[in-house]
C-alpha positions in Angstrom: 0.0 0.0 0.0 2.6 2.3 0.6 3.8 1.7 -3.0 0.8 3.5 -4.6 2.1 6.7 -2.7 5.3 6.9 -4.7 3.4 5.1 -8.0 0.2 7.4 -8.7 2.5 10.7 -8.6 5.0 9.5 -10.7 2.3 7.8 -13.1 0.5 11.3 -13.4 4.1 12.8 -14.0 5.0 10.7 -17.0 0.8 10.5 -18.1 1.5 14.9 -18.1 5.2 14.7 -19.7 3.2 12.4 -22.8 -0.2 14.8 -23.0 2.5 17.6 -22.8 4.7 15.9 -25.7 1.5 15.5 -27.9 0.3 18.8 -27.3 4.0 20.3 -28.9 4.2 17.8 -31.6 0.2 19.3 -32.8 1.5 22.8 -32.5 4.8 21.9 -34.2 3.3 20.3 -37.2 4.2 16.6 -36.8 0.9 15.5 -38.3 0.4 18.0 -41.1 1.4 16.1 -44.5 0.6 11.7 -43.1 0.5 11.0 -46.8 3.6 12.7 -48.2 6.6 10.7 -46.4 5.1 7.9 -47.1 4.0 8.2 -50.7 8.3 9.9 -51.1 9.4 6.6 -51.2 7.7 5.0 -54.1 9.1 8.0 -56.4 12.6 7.7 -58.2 14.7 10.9 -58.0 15.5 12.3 -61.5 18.4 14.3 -59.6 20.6 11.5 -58.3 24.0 10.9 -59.7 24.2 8.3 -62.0 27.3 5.9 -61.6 29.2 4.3 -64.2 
């Protein structure tokens, strides 16, 4: 029992560090363009160097 005092704090202290990471990665603009990286790959580069 006197486990849970040390636990629930530091549970709500990583739970708040997470909600806080998510929060800056929405105002940052992590989840603008989903379909772009992805889609990046299946395209061939004209402008690569061609070796011989």
């Amino acid at each position: 029992m006197d486990a849970l005092l040390y636990l629930i704090p530091i549970a709500l202290l990583l739970g708040g560090g997470g909600l806080i990471a998510f929060l800056w990665s929405l105002k940052s603009g992590q989840f603008e363009d989903m379909e772009g990286e992805a889609n990046r790959i299946l395209f061939d580069d004209d402008d690569a160097p061609k070796s011989d």
